[in-house]
Structures are given as C-alpha cells and as structure tokens.
TIPA-864433 format. One line per field, with one value per residue: chain; residue number from 1; x, y, z of N, C-alpha, C, CB in turn; residue in three letters. Coordinates in steps of 0.05 Angstrom, whole numbers. Atoms other than C-alpha are relative to their C-alpha. Glycine has a CB too. Example, Ala and Ser with C-alpha at 12.3 -4.5 7.8 and 13.67 -1.06 7.14 Angstrom:
BEGIN
markol <- [A  A]
voro <- [1  2]
n_x <- [18  -16]
n_y <- [-24  -24]
n_z <- [0  -1]
ca_x <- [246  273]
ca_y <- [-90  -21]
ca_z <- [156  143]
c_x <- [18  -15]
c_y <- [24  22]
c_z <- [0  14]
cb_x <- [-20  9]
cb_y <- [1  9]
cb_z <- [25  -29]
martor <- [Ala  Ser]
This chain:
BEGIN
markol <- [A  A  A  A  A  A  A  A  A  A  A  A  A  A  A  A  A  A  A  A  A  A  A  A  A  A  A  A  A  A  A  A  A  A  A  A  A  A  A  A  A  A  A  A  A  A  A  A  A  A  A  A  A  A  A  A  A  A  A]
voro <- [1  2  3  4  5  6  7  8  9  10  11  12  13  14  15  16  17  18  19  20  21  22  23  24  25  26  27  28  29  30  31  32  33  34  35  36  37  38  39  40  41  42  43  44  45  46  47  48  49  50  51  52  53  54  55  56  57  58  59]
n_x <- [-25  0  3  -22  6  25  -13  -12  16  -3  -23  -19  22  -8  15  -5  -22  -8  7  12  7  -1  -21  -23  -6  -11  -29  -3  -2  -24  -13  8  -2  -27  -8  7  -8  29  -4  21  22  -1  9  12  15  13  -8  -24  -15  -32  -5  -1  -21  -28  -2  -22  12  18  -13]
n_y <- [15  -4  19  9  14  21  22  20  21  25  22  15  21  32  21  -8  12  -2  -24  3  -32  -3  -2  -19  -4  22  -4  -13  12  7  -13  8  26  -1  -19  12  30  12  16  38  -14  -1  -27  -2  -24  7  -19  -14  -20  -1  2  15  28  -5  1  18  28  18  38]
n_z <- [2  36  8  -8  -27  11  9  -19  -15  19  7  -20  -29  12  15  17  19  17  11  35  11  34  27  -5  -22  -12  -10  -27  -28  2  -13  -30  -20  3  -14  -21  -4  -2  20  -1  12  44  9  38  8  34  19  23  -4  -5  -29  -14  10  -10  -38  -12  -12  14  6]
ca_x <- [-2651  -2609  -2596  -2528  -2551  -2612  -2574  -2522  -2580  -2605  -2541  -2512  -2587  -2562  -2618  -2600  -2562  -2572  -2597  -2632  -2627  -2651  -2635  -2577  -2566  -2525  -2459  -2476  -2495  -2433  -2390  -2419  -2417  -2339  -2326  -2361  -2330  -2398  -2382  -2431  -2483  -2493  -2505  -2544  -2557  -2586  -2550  -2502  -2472  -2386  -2391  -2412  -2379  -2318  -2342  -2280  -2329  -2367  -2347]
ca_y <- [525  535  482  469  451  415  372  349  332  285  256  235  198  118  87  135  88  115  182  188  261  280  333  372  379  318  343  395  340  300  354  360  289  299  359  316  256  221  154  99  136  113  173  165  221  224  275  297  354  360  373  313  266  289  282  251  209  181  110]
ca_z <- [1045  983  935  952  1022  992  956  1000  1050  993  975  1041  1063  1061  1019  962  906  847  806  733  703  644  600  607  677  691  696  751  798  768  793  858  875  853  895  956  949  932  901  929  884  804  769  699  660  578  540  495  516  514  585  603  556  579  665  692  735  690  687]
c_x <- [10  6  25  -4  -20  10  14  -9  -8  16  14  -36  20  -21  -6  11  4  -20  -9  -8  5  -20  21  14  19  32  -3  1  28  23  0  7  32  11  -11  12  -18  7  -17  -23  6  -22  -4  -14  -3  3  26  18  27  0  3  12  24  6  27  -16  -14  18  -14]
c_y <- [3  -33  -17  -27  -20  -36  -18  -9  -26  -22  -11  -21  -32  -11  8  -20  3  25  0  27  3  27  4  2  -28  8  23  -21  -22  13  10  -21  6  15  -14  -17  -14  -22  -24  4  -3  21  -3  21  0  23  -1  15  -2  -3  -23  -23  7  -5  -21  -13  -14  -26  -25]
c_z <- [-29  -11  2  24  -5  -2  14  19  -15  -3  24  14  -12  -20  -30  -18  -26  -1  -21  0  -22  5  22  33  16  20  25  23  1  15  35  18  0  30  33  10  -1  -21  6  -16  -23  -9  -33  -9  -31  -8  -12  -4  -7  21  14  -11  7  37  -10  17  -13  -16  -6]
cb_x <- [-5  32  -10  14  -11  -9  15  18  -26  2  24  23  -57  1  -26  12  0  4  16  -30  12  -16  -3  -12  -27  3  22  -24  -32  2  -2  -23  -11  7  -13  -18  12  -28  29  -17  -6  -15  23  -22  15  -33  -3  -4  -2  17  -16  -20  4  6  -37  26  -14  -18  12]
cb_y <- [-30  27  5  24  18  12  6  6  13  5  11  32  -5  -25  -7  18  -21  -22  13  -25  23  -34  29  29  9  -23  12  20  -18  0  13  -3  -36  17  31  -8  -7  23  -5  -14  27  -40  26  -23  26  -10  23  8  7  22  10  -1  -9  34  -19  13  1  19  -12]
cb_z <- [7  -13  -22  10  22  -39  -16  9  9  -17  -18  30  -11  26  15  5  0  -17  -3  -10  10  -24  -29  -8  10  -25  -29  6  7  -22  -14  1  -13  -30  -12  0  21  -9  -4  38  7  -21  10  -10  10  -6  10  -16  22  -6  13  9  -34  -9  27  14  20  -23  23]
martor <- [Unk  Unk  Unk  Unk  Unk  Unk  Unk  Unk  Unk  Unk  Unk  Unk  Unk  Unk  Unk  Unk  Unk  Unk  Unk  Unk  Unk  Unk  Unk  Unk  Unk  Unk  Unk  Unk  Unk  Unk  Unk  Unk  Unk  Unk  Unk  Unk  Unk  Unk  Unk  Unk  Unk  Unk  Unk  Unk  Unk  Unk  Unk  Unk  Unk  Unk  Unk  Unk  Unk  Unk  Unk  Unk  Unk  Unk  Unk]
C-alpha cells in the first residue's frame, strides 16, 4: 500500500482526533489534510521551518 493510501486509511478512522509530529514533517500531513478536506483532526507539529509557519491551516 503506498503512503498516500496509508494515510488516508488512518485519517478517515473516527476515533482519530488529533496528531503530534515532530520534526520537520508537519506540513506534509498539513497539506494533505487540506487537499482532503480533513478538519475534525488537531494537527500539532514542533518546528520551525517557513513552510509551516506560513500553513494556511494552522490555526
């Protein structure tokens, strides 16, 4: 299975509600959830990058 598919098995179970990624890698799954429409899911991630201070979902 690739990780695409991975993932969006993950993110659509119900008892999912939140995420914690650390380093760097936040803003991929940020963008993902975006491109899904994935918003009942709090997404915390611990870095610094530009990329991700700039997510437009991160609220």
């Amino acid at each position: 299975m690739n990780t695409k598919k991975q993932l969006t098995s993950l993110l659509n179970k119900k008892d999912i509600r939140g995420i914690f990624i650390s380093p760097s890698k936040t803003y991929i799954i940020s963008e993902f959830m975006q491109q899904k429409k994935i918003n009942t899911i709090k997404l915390v991630g611990y870095d610094l990058i530009t990329v991700l201070l700039r997510c437009s979902c991160a609220k």
